[in-house]
N, C-alpha and C positions, 0 to 999 in steps of 0.2 A: 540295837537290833533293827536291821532294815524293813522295812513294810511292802510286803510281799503279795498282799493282796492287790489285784486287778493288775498288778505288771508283770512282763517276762523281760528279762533280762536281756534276752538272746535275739530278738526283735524289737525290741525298744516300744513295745504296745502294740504292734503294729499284727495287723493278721496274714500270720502266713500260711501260705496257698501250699496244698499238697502236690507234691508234682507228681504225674502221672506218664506213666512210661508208655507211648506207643507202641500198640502193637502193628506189628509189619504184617502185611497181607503176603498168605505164602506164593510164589513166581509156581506160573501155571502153565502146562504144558499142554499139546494137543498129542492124544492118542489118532493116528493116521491109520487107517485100513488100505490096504494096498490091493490092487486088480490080480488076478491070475485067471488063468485058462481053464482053469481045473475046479474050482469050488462052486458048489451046486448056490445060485443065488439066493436058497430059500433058507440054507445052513447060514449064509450073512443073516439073512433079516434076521431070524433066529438068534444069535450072537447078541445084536442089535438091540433085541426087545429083552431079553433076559437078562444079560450079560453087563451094556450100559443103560438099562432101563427105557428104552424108545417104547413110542407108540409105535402102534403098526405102520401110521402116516411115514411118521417119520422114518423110521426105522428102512420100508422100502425105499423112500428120499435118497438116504445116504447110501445106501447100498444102488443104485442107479447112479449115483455121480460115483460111484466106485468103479464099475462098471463100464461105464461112459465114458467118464475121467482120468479114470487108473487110479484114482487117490479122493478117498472122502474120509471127514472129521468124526469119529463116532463122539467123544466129548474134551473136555477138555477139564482138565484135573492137576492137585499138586502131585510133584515126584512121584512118590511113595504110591499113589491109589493109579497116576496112569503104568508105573511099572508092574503092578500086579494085575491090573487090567489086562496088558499085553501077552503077561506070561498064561494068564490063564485062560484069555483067546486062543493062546498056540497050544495050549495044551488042549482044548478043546478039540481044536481044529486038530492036529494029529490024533487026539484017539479016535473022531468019524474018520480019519483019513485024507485030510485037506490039507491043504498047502499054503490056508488064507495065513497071511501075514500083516504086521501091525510095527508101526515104530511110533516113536515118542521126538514130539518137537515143540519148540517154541512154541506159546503159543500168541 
């Protein structure tokens, strides 16, 4: 009968290492706010501060390069949180009545 104590058979004594699977960081996209003619600037900040959590700082920041620009970053997020982000900006934005719109890009 073989003697079993202190050997494994399957590594030859030796210590094996558990291998550990990386995990992938999820690819992240920027919610974009887009300029229009028509939305009261104060309904952005508003969106801004509630909506993706800004400070008032900032919050006016981005909506003035909106503004300015025609296009500022409100945040930048995986798939799934900038698509609902978006949908529930337009949804907001059409029940006051606005027009403000938002897409999703690389980011």
């Amino acid at each position: 009968m073989p003697d079993r104590v202190g050997h494994d058979d399957q590594t030859g004594g030796a210590v094996k290492e558990r291998s550990r699977e990386k995990t992938k960081e999820p690819t992240l996209y920027s919610v974009v706010l887009l300029n229009d003619d028509y939305t009261p600037m104060q309904f952005v900040v508003d969106v801004l501060e509630t909506l993706f959590l800004k400070s008032p700082a900032e919050a006016y920041r981005i909506m003035m390069q909106v503004h300015l620009g025609g296009r500022g970053v409100a945040g930048i997020y995986p798939w799934e949180v900038a698509e609902t982000k978006v949908d529930t900006l337009t949804s907001q934005a059409r029940e006051a009545g606005h027009p403000l719109q938002a897409t999703i890009e690389d980011a």
